[in-house]
C-alpha positions, 0 to 999 in steps of 0.5 A: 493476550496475543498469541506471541505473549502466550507463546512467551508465558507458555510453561509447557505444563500442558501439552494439549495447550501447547500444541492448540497453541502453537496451531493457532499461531501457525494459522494467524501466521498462514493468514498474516501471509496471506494478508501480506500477498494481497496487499502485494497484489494490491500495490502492484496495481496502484503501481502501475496506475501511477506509472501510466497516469505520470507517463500521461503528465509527461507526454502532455507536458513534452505538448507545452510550449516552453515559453513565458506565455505557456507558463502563464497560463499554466500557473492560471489554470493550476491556481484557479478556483473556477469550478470549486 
């Protein structure tokens, strides 16, 4: 049973239970919040490794030449199974 349906079928008939109860919920709570904060650290991080590795595509792709040869050898080098 988790806590929440414990919580709803609680009847109140024993306060000692209630009480331990509501304790054990608080401290799933504190942990979940806890939980939520490090993956928050976590995404943050991703977040700024993505934004430097598109900020490194786009530097590199401001380097190519905007022609049909350049284009050519980019659709080579992206669709080629060297080294697979």
């Amino acid at each position: 049973m988790t806590h929440q349906q414990a919580l709803l079928e609680d009847t109140c008939t024993f306060p000692w239970y209630t009480i331990s109860l509501h304790k054990r919920c608080a401290a799933h709570i504190d942990k979940l919040e806890a939980d939520v904060n490090d993956l928050a650290e976590v995404v943050a991080v991703l977040q700024a490794e993505n934004q430097q590795a598109d900020d490194i595509i786009q530097s590199l792709l401001r380097l190519i030449p905007n022609n049909a040869e350049a284009l050519e050898i980019i659709k080579d080098t992206f669709h080629s199974t060297e080294g697979n």
